[in-house]
Residue, then its C-alpha position, 0 to 999 in steps of 0.5 A: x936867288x933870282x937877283x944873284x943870277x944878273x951880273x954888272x952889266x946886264x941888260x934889263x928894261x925898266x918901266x918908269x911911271x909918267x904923268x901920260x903913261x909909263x915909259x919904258x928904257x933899256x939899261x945896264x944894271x950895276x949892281x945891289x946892296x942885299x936888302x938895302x938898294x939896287x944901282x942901274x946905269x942912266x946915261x948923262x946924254x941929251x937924249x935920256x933928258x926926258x928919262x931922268x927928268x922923270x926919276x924922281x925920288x920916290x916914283x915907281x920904276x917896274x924892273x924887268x929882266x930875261x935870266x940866260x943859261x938854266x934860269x932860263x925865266x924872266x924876272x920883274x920886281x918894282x922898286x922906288x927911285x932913292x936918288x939919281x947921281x950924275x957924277x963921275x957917272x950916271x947912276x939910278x939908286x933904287x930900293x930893295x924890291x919887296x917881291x919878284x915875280x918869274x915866269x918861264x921862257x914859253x910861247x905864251x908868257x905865264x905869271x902865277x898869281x892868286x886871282x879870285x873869280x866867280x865862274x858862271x856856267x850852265x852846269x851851275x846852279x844860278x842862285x848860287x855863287x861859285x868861287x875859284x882861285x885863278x892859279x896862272x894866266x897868260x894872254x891866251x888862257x889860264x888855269x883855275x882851281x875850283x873846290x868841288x861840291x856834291x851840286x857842282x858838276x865838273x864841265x866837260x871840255x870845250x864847255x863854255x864859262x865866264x870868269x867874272x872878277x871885280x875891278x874898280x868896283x865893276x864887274x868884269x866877265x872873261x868868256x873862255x872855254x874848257x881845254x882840259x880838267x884834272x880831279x885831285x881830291x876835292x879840287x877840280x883844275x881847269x885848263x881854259x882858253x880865253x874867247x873874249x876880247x884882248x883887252x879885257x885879258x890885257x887889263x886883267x893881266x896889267x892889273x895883277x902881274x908885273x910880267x904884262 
């Protein structure tokens, strides 16, 4: 339903991996074949040179667009160069995507995702590990649900915790702090606020999301 909101002659923003790093261009998309392809404008001139040299078959391009009117989201998807034609105009086939990712339009963009973290905190007994689900994120806080336990005390607000999760097989620690907490049943939500380096949130986010 996202894609059948963007109309031939859309703008969007494509994110095309390179060798150095990604390198990112805005074009018109043309228009899809349901389940088989995705066509997007590349012009023929000098200065895009660079751009189609690296639209090789089966490189990965990250599609990005912001839908007008009661969509009111951005979009991203990732797809793969099929082919790239030069006559009579400049066209970039790409594949179907898989899964499409939307975030609403607000101060701080947030993706939903299913991140799994331990969370360590004073409340927590030491030897033992808890586990929660990072619901969404955005580059200022996120929110995590937490099964409750009868040894697992719900931290009160502006409470201090670390969100540690593993990358590339180290672990990574977010400090952030507790904006508000909700009880629905046997699951505790937590609203945090990341107090830690943007970087370490930035990785986390180009990682998991393709709304980074």
């Amino acid at each position: 339903m996202s894609l059948r909101t963007l109309d031939p002659g859309d703008i969007v923003d494509l994110q095309i991996s390179m060798p150095a790093a990604p390198k990112r261009v805005k074009t018109e998309y043309v228009g899809m074949l349901v389940d088989e392809c995705l066509l997007f404008h590349i012009p023929t001139s000098a200065k895009w040179i660079t751009i189609r040299d690296a639209l090789t078959v089966g490189n990965d391009i990250v599609v990005r667009s912001v839908l007008e009117g009661s969509a009111g989201q951005v979009i991203a998807f990732r797809v793969k160069v099929l082919k790239l034609i030069s006559k009579p105009s400049g066209l970039l086939v790409t594949s179907f995507p898989k899964r499409i990712e939307s975030i609403g339009l607000r101060a701080a963009k947030r993706a939903q995702l299913g991140i799994a973290v331990n969370l360590r905190a004073s409340v927590y007994p030491e030897d033992e590990t808890v586990s929660g689900i990072i619901l969404d994120i955005s580059s200022k806080g996120c929110r995590v649900a937490l099964q409750l336990k009868p040894n697992w005390e719900v931290m009160i607000d502006d409470s201090e915790v670390h969100l540690v999760y593993n990358l590339d097989g180290k672990d990574i620690s977010l400090k952030a702090k507790v904006k508000n907490h909700k009880l629905e049943k046997d699951i505790v939500y937590y609203g945090l606020a990341f107090d830690c380096d943007d970087k370490l949130v930035k990785t986390l986010l180009s990682r998991h999301t393709l709304l980074a």
